[in-house]
C-alpha positions in Angstrom: 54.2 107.3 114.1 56.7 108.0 116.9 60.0 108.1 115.5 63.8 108.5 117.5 66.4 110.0 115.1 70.1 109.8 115.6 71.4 112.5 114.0 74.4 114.8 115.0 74.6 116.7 111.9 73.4 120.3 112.9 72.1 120.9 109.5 70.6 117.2 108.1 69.0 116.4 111.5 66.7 120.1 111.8 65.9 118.8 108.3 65.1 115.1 109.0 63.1 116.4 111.6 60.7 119.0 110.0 60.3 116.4 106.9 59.1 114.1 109.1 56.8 116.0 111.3 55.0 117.8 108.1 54.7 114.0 107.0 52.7 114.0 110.2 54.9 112.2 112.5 56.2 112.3 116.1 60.0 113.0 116.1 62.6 113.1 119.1 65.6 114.1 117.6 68.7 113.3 119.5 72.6 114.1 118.4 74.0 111.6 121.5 74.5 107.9 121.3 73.9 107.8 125.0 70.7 109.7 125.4 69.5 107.8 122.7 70.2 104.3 124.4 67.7 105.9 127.1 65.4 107.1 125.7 64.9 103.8 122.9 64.6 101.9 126.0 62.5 104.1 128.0 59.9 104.4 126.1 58.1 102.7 123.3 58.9 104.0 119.1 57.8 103.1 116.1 60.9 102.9 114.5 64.6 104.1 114.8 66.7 106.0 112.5 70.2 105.7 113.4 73.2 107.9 112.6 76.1 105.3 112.8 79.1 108.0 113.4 77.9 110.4 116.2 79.0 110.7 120.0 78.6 109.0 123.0 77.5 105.8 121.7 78.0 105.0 117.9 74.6 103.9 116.1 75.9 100.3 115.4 76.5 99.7 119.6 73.5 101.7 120.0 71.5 99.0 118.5 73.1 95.8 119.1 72.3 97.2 122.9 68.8 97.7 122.1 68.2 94.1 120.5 70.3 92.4 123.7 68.1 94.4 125.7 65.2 92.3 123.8 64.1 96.0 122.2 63.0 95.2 118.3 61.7 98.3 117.1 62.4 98.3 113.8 65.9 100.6 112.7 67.1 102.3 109.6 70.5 103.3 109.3 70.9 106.5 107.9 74.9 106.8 107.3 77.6 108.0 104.8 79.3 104.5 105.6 77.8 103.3 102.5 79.9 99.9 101.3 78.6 96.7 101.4 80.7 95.5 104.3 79.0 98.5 106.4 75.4 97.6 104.8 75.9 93.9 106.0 77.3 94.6 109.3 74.4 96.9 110.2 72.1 94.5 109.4 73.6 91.9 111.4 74.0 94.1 114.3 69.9 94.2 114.1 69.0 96.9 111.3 66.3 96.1 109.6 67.1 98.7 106.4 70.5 100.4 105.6 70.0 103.9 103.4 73.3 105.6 102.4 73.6 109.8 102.5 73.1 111.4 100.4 69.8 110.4 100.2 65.7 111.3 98.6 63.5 112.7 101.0 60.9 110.5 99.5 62.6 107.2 100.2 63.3 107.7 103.7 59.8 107.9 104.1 59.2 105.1 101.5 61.4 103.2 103.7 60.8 103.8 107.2 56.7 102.8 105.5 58.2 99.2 104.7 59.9 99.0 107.9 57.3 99.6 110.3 55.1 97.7 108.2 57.0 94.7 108.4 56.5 94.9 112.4 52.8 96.0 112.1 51.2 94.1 108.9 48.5 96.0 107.1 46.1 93.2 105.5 44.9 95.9 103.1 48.4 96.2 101.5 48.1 93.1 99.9 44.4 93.6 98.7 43.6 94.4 95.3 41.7 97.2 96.0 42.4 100.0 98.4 39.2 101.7 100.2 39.7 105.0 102.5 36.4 106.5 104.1 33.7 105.8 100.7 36.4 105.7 98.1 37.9 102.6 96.8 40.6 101.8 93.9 41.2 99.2 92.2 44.9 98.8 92.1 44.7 96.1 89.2 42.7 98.1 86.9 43.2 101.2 88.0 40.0 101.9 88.8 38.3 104.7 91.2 35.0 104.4 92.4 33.4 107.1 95.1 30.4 106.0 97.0 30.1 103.4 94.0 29.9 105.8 91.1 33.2 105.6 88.7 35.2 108.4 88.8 37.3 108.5 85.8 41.8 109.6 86.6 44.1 110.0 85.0 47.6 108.1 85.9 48.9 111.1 87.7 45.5 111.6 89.4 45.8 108.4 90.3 49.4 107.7 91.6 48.3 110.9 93.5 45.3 110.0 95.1 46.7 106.4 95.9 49.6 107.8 97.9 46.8 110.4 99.7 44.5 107.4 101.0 47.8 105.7 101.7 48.6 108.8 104.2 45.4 110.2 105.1 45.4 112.1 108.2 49.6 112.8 107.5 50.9 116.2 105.8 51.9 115.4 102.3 54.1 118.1 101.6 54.9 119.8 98.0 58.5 118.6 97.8 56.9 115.4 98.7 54.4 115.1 96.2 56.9 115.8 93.7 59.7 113.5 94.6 56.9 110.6 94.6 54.6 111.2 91.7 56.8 113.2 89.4 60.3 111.6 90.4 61.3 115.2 90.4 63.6 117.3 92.9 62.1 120.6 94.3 61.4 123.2 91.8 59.9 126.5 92.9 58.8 127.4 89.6 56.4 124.0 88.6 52.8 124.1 89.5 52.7 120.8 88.2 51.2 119.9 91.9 48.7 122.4 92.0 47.6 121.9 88.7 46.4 117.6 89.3 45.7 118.7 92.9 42.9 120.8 91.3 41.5 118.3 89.0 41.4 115.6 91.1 39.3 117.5 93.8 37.1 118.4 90.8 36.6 114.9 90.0 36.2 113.3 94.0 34.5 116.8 95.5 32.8 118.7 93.4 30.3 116.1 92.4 29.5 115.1 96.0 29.7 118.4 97.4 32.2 117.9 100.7 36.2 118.2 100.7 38.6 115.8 101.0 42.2 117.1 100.5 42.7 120.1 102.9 45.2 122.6 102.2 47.7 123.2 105.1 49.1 126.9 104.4 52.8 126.6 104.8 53.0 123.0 105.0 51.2 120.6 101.9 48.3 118.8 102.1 46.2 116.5 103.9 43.4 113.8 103.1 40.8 113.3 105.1 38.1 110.6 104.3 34.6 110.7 104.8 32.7 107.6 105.9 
């Protein structure tokens, strides 16, 4: 996806943006409420994340400009104005989704997903079963099947290939994978990822000879169907 973040914080915005591109997105990062107006209106995004406290143009004019302009792209505030008097009058200023700072890595993306979906259903979210390329789960009995033959997970292995075929073709990086499986901050020292990475391309690769999950050096990992 193409995102615009609003961000004038010249440490949390460099991050935002290089969480979001290994995730595999598109990200102009601006630190101006101005430029920002611009280029929202210029050109077409997936969805906005908004700083509301920055220069030029605060986030919460920002947008109510954008939606009397008749621009709905969908738009996250990302702001330490936390209270529920904030939370309600970004929403009614057009936000579709209000996280307070500090903030999980993890649910950014979690929520900019539900955002975006909102704007651009998915009919297999709703389906019982998830299919990417020849594999398919069963998200009611937690079944896997590849190329029709069961494939026997565990829950980890499972939670862990679901969020894969849920972001195949995206970089699913190592802090990632831990915040969203383990519910666990970073820690250098676990190889807690590695470790079910490694058994769950025993179990979907080995036995049919091919590879699915690809290791980007540097960056996580990405899955790639087949079929």
């Amino acid at each position: 996806m193409r995102l615009l973040v609003l961000e004038d914080d010249k440490t949390l915005g460099p991050w935002i943006d290089q969480g979001l591109k290994e995730a595999g997105h598109v990200v102009d990062l601006l630190t101006d409420g101005k430029e920002a107006l611009v280029a929202a209106t210029l050109q077409p995004y997936d969805a906005l994340i908004l700083d509301r406290m920055v220069p030029g143009l605060d986030g919460l004019s920002l947008l109510r400009a954008l939606r009397q302009a008749k621009v709905q792209t969908p738009a996250l505030f990302l702001t330490a104005l936390g209270d529920v008097d904030h939370r309600v009058e970004g929403l009614k200023a057009g936000g579709d989704d209000y996280l307070a700072k500090p903030f999980a890595f993890s649910e950014l993306l979690a929520r900019i997903e539900v955002i975006t979906r909102r704007s651009h259903p998915n009919p297999q979210e709703d389906t019982a079963v998830l299919s990417a390329g020849d594999i398919a789960l069963d998200l009611h009995r937690r079944k896997c099947t590849r190329r029709g033959q069961p494939v026997d997970l565990n829950p980890k292995e499972f939670l862990l290939l679901e969020l894969f075929m849920r972001s195949k073709g995206r970089v699913q990086t190592r802090t990632m994978l831990l915040e969203r499986v383990w519910d666990m901050s970073f820690d250098p020292t676990t190889s807690v990822v590695e470790t079910h990475i490694s058994r769950l391309r025993r179990k979907i690769e080995k036995p049919f000879g091919d590879t699915l999950i690809r290791t980007i050096r540097g960056s996580g990992y990405v899955f790639e169907p087949i079929g």
